[in-house]
BATI-331480 format. One line per 8 residues: their letters; for each residue z, y, x of C-alpha. Coordinates in steps of 0.25 Angstrom, whole numbers, plus 5000, padded with zeros to 4 digits. Layout:
BEGIN
a) Z:Y:X | ...
***
This chain:
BEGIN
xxxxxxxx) 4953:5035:5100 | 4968:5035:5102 | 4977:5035:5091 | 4991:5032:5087 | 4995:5027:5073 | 5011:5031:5071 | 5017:5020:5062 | 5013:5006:5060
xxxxxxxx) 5014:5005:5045 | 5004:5001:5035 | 4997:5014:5038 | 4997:5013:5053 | 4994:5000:5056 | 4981:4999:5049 | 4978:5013:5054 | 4982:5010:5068
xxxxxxxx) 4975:4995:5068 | 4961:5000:5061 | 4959:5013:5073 | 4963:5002:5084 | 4951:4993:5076 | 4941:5004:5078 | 4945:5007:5093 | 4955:5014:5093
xxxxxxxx) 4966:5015:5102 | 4979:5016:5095 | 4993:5015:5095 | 5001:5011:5085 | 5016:5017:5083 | 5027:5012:5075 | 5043:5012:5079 | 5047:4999:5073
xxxxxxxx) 5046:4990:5084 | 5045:4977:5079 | 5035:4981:5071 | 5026:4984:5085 | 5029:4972:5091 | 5022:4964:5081 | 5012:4973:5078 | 5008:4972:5094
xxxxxxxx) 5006:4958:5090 | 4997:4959:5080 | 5008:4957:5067 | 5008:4966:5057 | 5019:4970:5049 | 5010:4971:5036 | 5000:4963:5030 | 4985:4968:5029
xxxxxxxx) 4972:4961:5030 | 4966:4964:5044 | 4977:4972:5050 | 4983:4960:5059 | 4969:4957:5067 | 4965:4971:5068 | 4978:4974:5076 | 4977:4963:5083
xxxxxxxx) 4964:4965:5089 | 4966:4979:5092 | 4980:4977:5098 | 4974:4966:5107 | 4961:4976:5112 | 4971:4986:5117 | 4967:4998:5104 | 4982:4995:5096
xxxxxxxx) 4994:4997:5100 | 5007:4997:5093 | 5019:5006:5099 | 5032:5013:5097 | 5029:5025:5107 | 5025:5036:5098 | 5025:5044:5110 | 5014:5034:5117
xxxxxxxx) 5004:5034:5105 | 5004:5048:5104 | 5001:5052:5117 | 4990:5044:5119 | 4985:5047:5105 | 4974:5058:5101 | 4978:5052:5084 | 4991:5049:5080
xxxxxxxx) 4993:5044:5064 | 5005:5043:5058 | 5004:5032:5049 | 5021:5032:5047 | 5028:5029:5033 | 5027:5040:5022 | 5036:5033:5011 | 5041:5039:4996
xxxxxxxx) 5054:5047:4998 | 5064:5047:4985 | 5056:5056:4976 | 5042:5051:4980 | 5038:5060:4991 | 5032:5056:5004 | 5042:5053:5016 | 5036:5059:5026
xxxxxxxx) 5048:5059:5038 | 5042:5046:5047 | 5027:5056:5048 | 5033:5068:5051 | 5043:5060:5060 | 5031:5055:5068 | 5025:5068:5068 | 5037:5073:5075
xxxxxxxx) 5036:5063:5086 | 5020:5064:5087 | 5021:5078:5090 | 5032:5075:5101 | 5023:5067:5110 | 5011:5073:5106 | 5005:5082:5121 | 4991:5084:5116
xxxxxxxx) 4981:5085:5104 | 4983:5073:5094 | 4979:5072:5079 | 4992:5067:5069 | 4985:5061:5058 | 4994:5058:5045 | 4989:5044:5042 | 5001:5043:5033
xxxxxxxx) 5001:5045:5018 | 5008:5060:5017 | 5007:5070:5009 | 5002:5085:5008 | 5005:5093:5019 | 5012:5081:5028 | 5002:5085:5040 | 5009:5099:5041
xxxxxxxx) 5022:5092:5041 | 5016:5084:5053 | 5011:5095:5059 | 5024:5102:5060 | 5033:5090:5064 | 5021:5088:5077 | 5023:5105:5078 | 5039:5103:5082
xxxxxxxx) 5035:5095:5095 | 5020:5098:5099 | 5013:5114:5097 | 5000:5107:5104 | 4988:5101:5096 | 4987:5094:5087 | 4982:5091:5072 | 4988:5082:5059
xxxxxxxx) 4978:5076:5049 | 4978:5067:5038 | 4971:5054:5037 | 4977:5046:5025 | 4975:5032:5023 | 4968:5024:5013 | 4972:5010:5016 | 4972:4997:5005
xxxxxxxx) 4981:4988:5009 | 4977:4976:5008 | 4964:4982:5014 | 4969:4991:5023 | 4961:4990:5036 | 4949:4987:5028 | 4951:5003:5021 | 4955:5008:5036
xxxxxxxx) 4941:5001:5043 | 4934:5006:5032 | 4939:5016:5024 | 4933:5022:5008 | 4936:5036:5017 | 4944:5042:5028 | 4952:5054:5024 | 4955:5064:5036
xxxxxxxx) 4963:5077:5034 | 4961:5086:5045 | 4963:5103:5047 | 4958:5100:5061 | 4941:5098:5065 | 4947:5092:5078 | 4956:5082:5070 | 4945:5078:5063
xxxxxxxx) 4937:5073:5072 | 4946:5066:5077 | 4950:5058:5066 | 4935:5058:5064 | 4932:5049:5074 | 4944:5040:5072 | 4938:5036:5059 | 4924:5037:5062
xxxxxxxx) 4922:5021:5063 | 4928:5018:5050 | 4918:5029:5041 | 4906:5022:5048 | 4900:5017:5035 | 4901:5031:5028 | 4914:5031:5022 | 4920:5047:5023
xxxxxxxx) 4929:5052:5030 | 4934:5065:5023 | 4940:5076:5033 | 4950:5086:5022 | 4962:5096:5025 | 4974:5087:5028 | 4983:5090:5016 | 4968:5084:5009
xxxxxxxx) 4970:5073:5015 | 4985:5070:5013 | 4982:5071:4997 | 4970:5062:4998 | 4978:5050:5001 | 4990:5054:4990 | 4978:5056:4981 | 4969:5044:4984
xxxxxxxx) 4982:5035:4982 | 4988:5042:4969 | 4975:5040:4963 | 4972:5025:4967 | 4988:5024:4963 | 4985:5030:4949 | 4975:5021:4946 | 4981:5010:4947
xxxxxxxx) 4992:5015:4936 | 4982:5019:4929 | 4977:5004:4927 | 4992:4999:4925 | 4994:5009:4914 | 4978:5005:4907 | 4983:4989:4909 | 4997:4992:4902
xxxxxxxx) 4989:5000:4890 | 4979:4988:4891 | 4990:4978:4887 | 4997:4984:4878 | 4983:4988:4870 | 4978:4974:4872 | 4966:4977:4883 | 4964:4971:4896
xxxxxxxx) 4969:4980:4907 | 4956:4972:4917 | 4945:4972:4909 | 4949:4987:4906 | 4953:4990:4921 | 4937:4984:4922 | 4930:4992:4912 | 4936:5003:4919
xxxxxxxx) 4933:5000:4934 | 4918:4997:4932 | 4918:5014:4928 | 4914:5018:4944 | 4923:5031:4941 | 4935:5023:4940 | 4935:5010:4950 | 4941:4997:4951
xxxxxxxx) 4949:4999:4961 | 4964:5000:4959 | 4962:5000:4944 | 4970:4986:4942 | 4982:4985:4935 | 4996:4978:4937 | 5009:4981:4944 | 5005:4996:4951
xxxxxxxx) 5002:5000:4964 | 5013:4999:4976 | 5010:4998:4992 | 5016:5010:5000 | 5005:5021:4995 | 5004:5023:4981 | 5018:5022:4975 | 5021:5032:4989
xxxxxxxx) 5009:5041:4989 | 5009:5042:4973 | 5022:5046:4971 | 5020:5056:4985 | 5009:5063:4978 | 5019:5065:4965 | 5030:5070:4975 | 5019:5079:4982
xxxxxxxx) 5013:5086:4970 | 5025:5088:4962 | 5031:5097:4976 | 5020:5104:4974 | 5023:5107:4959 | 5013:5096:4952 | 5017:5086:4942 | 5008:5073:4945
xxxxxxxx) 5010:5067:4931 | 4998:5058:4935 | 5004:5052:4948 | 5019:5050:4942 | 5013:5041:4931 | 5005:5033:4940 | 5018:5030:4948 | 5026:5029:4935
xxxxxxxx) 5015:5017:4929 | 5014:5011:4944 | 5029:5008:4942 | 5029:5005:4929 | 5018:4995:4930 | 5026:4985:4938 | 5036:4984:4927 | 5026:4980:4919
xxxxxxxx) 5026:4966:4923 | 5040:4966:4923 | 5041:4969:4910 | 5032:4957:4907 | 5040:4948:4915 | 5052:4952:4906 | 5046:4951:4892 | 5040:4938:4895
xxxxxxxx) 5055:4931:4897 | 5063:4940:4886 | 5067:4951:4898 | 5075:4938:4903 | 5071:4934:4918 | 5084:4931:4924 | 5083:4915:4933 | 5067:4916:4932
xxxxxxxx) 5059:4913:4945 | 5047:4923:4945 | 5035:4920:4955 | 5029:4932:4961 | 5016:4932:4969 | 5013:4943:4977 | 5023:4954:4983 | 5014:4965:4989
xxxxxxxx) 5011:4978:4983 | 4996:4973:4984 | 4987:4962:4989 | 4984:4961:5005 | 4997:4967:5009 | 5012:4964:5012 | 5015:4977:5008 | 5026:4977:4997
xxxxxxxx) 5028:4992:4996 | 5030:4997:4981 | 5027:4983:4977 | 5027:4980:4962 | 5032:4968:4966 | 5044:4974:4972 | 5047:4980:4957 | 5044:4966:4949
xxxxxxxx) 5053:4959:4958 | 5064:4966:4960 | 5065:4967:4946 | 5062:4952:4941 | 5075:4952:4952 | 5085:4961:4946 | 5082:4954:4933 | 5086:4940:4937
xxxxxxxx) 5073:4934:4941 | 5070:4925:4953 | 5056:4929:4962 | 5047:4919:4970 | 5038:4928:4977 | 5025:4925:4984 | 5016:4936:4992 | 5005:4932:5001
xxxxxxxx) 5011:4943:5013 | 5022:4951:5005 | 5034:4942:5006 | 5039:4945:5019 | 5040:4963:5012 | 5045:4957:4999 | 5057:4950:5007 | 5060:4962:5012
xxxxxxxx) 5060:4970:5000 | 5067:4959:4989 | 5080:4956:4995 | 5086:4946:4984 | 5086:4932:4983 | 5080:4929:4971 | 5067:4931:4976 | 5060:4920:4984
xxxxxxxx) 5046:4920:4993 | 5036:4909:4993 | 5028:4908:5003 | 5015:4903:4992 | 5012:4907:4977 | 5014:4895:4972 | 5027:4893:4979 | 5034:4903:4971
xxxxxxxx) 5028:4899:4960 | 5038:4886:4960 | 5048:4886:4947 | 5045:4901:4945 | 5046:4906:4930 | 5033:4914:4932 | 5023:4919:4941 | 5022:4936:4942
xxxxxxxx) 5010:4940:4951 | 5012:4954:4958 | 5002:4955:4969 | 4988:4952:4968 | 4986:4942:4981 | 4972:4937:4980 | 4979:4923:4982 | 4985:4925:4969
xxxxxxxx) 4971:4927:4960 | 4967:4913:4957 | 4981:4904:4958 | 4982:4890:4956 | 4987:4894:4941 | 4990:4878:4937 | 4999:4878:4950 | 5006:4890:4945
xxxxxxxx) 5007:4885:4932 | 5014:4872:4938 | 5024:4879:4948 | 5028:4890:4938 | 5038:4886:4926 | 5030:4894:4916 | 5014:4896:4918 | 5016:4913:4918
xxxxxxxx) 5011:4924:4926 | 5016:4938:4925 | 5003:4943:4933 | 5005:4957:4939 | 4994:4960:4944 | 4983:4953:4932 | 4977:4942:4941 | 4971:4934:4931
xxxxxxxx) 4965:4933:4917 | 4974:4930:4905 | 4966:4921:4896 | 4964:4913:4909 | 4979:4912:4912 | 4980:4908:4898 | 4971:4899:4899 | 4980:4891:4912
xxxxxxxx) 4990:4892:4903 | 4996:4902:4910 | 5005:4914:4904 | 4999:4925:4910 | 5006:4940:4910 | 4998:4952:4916 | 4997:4967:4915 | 4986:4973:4908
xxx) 4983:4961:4897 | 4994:4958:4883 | 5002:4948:4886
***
């Protein structure tokens, strides 16, 4: 089938390189230029496992294309996604002016039947808003649905090729089976793929985030009363996982959630139900302990040097909002840093892909990159660990015992066991456990 995917983001570029991978044709469409160029070469401008060989592969058999002529994809395209930016405006709503801008332009090209799908996160209602920008340029044929995604980064083209579930919002039986068929080859093993009205389909994502987005500040806000009672926040986040009703996934505690989806969609769905008269007590407090929780460790940094860490060197190892990305968006290490910064410390900081994002988010100079862990482990007062790179689970501790001035780890994100830290003769600082 042909298909365009309308912005090379996060979003689109897994979504356009995954239909390629199941023969596909389809045309990527972004405006940025330099961008294209190197995408046309295979270089990605993010980091996710599987991405880079899948492009390549299909860019070389002739399925992939990358272009800035909207005009050109859309013509020659029965599917056009748009997969463009949706961020937070000042009071938390969705910003939704690059979709409907794109929708404007679809519908002055479009000559014939085409399905719009919004593959971007939006909420309630945006496929009528879409509808109507298409409507000012083109009275033929056509039909919007809503295809939310449901991507892990880190995992990202492993959930695409084979996803929990496809969610499909149509009002049309012919749209249907069109998007039918699209997906066909990646339900294959009996995974669903659920057809619902399209404002159904827009809430699913909201909802399926929020909740996933909850739980984890329900697991910070359990490992904060777990410390201060004298529990251990794991083995309790274990009693309760082994419960099949609850899970053990996204139930660990430590600095919050970041990434571009759960800060963004959780506050939307806050600014969505309150326009529509509804006090979401539930979803304002799992953003209030979400930012919270990354002041947490802050505030055990402080009390550990008298509220006095002005001329100290701080080693930070990891930078990304999560492991297996370079995506540093809402990252709690953003907070930490910047605020070790203001109040006079030093940084050397070590991610395995995230340095190139955190140079262009830190702009001072008191923050240095080492290109190993142990490099900016050198003459560093302590070492705080913010991102859980699996490189960082079983360290060389009597190597960073000898590089560090003082054996300590403030440990974000509870790597290890404290009685074995101890036991190396390590000063060890977590979250969930008494000090």
């Amino acid at each position: 089938m042909q298909l365009c995917i309308i912005g090379t983001g996060y979003v689109g570029l897994i979504t356009g390189a995954c239909l390629a991978e199941m023969g596909n044709n389809v045309i990527c469409v972004d405006n940025d230029e330099e961008k294209l160029k190197k995408l046309k070469n295979g270089i990605t401008p993010l980091y996710e496992p599987g991405v880079e060989e899948i492009i390549l592969s299909n860019v070389a058999e002739g399925r992939l294309e990358f272009t800035n002529d909207l005009e050109y994809a859309v013509n020659k395209s029965l599917v056009c996604f748009i997969a463009v930016g949706t961020p937070s405006s000042d009071d938390g709503a969705c910003d939704l002016s690059f979709v409907l801008s794109v929708a404007n332009d679809i519908g002055k090209y479009m000559k014939e039947y085409k399905v719009i799908v919004d593959k971007s996160t939006v909420p309630v209602g945006t496929h009528l808003l879409v509808e109507n920008e298409i409507r000012k340029n083109y009275s033929g044929e056509f039909d919007v649905v809503s295809n939310p995604e449901f991507l892990k980064q880190g995992a990202a083209v492993e959930d695409f090729l084979k996803p929990d579930r496809v969610v499909i919002g149509s009002n049309s039986e012919k749209a249907t089976d069109i998007m039918r068929d699209i997906y066909s080859p990646f339900t294959r093993t009996g995974n669903p793929i659920i057809i619902m009205d399209i404002k159904s389909a827009e809430m699913t994502k909201y909802a399926a985030n929020a909740f996933l987005a909850t739980k984890i500040s329900f697991a910070n806000e359990i490992a904060n009363i777990c410390e201060k009672v004298g529990a251990n926040a794991d083995l309790v986040r274990i009693g309760m996982a082994t419960d099949r009703r609850i899970g053990n996934q996204f139930l660990f505690h430590g600095l919050g959630y970041g990434g571009s989806c759960f800060p963004k969609d959780v506050q939307a769905l806050v600014k969505t139900a309150s326009d529509f008269g509804i006090d979401s007590d539930l979803l304002k407090a799992t953003h209030k302990v979400n930012i919270n929780q990354r002041k947490i460790l802050i505030n055990k940094i402080l009390k550990y040097y008298n509220n006095d860490i002005k001329g100290k060197t701080f080693s930070v190892w990891g930078l990304a909002f999560k492991p297996q990305t370079n995506d540093m968006r809402e990252a709690p290490a953003i907070t930490i840093i910047n605020s070790l910064l203001e109040l006079g410390a030093k940084i050397k900081a070590y991610d395995p892909k995230a340095i190139e994002s955190a140079k262009l988010i830190f702009k001072n100079d008191n923050i240095e990159y080492s290109t190993h862990s142990y490099d900016a482990l050198e003459n560093s007062d302590a070492l705080i660990i913010i991102t859980e790179w699996n490189e960082f689970r079983r360290p060389n501790f009597e190597k960073i015992k000898t590089l560090l001035k003082e054996p300590i780890i403030f440990d974000g994100r509870n790597q290890f066991e404290k009685n074995r830290m101890i036991e190396r003769g390590i000063k060890y600082i977590s979250i969930g456990v008494a000090d």
